[in-house]
MIKEBA-242947 format. One record per residue (C-alpha): residue in three letters; x, y, z. Coordinates in steps of 0.001 Angstrom, whole numbers, padded with zeros to 6 digits, always signed. Layout:
N
ALAXYZ ...
This chain:
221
UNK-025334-009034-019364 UNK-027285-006931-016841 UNK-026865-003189-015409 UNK-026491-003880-011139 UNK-028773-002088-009327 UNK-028893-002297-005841 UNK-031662+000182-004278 UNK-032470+000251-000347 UNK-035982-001225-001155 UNK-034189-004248-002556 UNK-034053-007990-000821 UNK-032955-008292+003122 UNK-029265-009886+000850 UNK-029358-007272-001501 UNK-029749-004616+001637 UNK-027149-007139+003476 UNK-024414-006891+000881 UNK-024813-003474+000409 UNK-023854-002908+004053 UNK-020821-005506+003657 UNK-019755-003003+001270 UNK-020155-000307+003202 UNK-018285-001614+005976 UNK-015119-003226+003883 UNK-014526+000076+002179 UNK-014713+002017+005416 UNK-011810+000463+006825 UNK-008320+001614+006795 UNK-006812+001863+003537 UNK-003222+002207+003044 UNK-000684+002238+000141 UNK+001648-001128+000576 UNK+003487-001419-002790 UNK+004349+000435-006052 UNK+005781-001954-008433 UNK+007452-000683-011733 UNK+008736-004327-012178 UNK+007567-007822-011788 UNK+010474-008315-008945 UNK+008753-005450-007548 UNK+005477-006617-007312 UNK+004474-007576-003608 UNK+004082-011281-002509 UNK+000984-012788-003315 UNK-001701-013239-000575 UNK-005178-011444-000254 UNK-007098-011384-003462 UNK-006630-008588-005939 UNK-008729-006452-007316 UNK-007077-004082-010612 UNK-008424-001517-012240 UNK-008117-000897-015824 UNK-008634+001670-018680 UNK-007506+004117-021104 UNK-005185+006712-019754 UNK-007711+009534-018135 UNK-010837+007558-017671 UNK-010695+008204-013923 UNK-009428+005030-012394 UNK-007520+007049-009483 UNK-010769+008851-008750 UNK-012813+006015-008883 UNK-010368+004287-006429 UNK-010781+007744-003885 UNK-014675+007133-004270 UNK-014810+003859-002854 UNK-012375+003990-000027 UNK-013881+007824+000825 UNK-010330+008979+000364 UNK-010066+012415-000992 UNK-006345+011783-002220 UNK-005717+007747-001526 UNK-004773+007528-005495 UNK-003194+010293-007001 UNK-005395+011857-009747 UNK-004486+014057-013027 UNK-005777+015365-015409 UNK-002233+014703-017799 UNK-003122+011375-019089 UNK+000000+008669-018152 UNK+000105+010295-014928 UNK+000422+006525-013038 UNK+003439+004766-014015 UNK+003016+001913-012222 UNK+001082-000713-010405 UNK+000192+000393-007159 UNK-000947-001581-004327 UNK-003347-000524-001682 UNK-004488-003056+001307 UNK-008093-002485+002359 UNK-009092-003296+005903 UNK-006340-006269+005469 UNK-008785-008289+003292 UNK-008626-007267-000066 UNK-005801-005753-002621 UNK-006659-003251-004889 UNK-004303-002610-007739 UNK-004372+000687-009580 UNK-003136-000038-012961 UNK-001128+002477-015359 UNK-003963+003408-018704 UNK-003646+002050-021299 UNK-003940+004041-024687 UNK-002637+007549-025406 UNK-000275+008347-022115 UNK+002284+011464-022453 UNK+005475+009415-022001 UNK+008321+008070-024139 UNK+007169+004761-026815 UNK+010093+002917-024626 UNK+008420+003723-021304 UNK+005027+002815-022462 UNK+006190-000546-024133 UNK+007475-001043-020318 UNK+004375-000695-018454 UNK+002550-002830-021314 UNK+004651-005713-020553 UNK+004684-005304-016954 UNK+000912-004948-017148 UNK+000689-008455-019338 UNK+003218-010033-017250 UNK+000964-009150-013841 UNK-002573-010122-015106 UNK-000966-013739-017017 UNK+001029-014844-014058 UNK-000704-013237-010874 UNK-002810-016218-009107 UNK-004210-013717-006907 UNK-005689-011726-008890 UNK-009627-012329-008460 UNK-011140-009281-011192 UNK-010285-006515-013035 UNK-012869-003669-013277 UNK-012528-002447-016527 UNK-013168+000989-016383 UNK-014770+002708-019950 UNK-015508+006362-020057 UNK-019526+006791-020443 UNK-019046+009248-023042 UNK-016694+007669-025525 UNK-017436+003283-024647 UNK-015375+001012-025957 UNK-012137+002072-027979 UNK-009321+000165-029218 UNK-007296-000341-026752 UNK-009728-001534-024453 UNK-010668-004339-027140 UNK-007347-004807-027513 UNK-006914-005621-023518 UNK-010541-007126-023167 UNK-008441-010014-026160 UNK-005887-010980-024028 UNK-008377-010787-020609 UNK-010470-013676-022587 UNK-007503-015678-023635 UNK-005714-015460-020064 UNK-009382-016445-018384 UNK-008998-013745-016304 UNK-011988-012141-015036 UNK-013106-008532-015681 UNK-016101-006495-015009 UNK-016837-003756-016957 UNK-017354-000025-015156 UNK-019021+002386-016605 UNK-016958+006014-015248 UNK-018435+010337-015550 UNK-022107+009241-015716 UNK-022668+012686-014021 UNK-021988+013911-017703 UNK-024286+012691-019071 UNK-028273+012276-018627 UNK-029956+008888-017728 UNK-031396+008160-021085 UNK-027358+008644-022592 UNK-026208+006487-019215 UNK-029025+003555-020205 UNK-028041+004123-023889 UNK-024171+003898-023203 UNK-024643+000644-020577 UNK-026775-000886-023022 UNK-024408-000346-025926 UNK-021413-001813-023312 UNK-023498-005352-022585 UNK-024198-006159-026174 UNK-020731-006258-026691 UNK-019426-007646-023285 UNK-021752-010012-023867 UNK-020350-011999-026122 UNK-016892-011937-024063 UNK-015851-015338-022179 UNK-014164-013499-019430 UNK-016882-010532-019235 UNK-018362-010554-015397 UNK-022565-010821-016545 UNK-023164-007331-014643 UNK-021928-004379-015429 UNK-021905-001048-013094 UNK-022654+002709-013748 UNK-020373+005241-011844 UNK-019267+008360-011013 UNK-016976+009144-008448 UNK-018795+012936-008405 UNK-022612+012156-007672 UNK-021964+008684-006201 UNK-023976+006912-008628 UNK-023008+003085-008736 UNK-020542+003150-005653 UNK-022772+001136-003480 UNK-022997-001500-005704 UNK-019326-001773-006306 UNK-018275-001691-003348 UNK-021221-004675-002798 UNK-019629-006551-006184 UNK-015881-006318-004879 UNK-016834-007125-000732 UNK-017914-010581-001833 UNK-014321-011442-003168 UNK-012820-010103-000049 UNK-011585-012826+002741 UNK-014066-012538+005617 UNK-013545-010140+008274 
């Protein structure tokens, strides 16, 4: 399990995805589909891309990072806000899938029972679906819940690569400390994706390289 890096100085296909990345996430992208049910969900086509994690741990504001949206995804800071998968086509190439957190959520037991089985019904039966980016707050890692999803990931095969979110929070020794902490246990994980990335969708740190990561399962241009 390794920490990506990409830096300018890097190799001419290091530099060369890099700008793949660049240019896939500057492209137009809109909202096609917000599915609160599996008959909602969209018919299957481009590959997907979801993204995971505990209610709060700044998926929506990762998502408005990467596309260099200021408001593409909605963001709050009332955990639960996103009640349901939403679908967002980027430059016609790629899906990505903005998943409701999982974890605490202000919303009735009934509701949140709901968007766990949609949730399990999507990443079991979705052929589509290329990764999940498992998104884990810097200053708290692993909890719970995100075990408890990162269980039925590795039992469904499904491939997810694990995020690192609010580095700006903390210092680089308590980001190194944090992303080393994260690959000894992702490590061990069948379905874990070998790198993982450092974010934050405040400095910029780590967008580059996830955009990079998530161009090469795009369909070519």
């Amino acid at each position: 399990m390794a920490l990506a890096s990409v830096a300018p100085d890097d190799s001419a296909e290091a530099a060369a995805a890099l700008e793949a990345g660049r240019l896939l996430f500057a492209g137009e992208c809109r909202f096609v589909a917000g599915a609160a049910s599996i008959d909602q969900l969209p018919p299957m086509g481009l590959s997907e891309v979801a993204f995971a994690g505990r209610s709060n741990v700044g998926k929506s504001s990762l998502i408005n990072a990467l596309t260099g949206r200021s408001a593409l995804a909605r963001t709050s800071d009332t955990p639960g806000r996103t009640r349901q998968l939403n679908f967002f086509a980027l430059a016609d190439r790629l899906l990505l899938v903005d998943l409701p957190g999982h974890g605490y959520a202000r919303a009735p037991k009934a509701e949140i029972a709901r968007w766990n089985a949609l949730i399990d019904a999507y990443l079991r039966g979705r052929a589509s679906l290329a990764r999940i980016c498992l998104l884990v707050d810097a200053r708290h890692g692993l909890k719970a819940p995100d075990r408890a999803l990162m269980d039925r990931l590795d039992k469904a095969a499904v491939v997810y690569q694990a995020v690192l979110t609010k580095c700006d929070t903390l210092d680089a020794g308590a980001v190194e400390r944090a992303s080393n902490a994260l690959a000894a246990e992702l490590g061990r994980r069948p379905a874990a994706h070998p790198e993982l990335i450092a974010t934050s969708a405040v400095s910029g740190l780590g967008i580059g390289a996830l955009r990079a990561a998530l161009a090469a399962l795009a369909a070519p241009a």
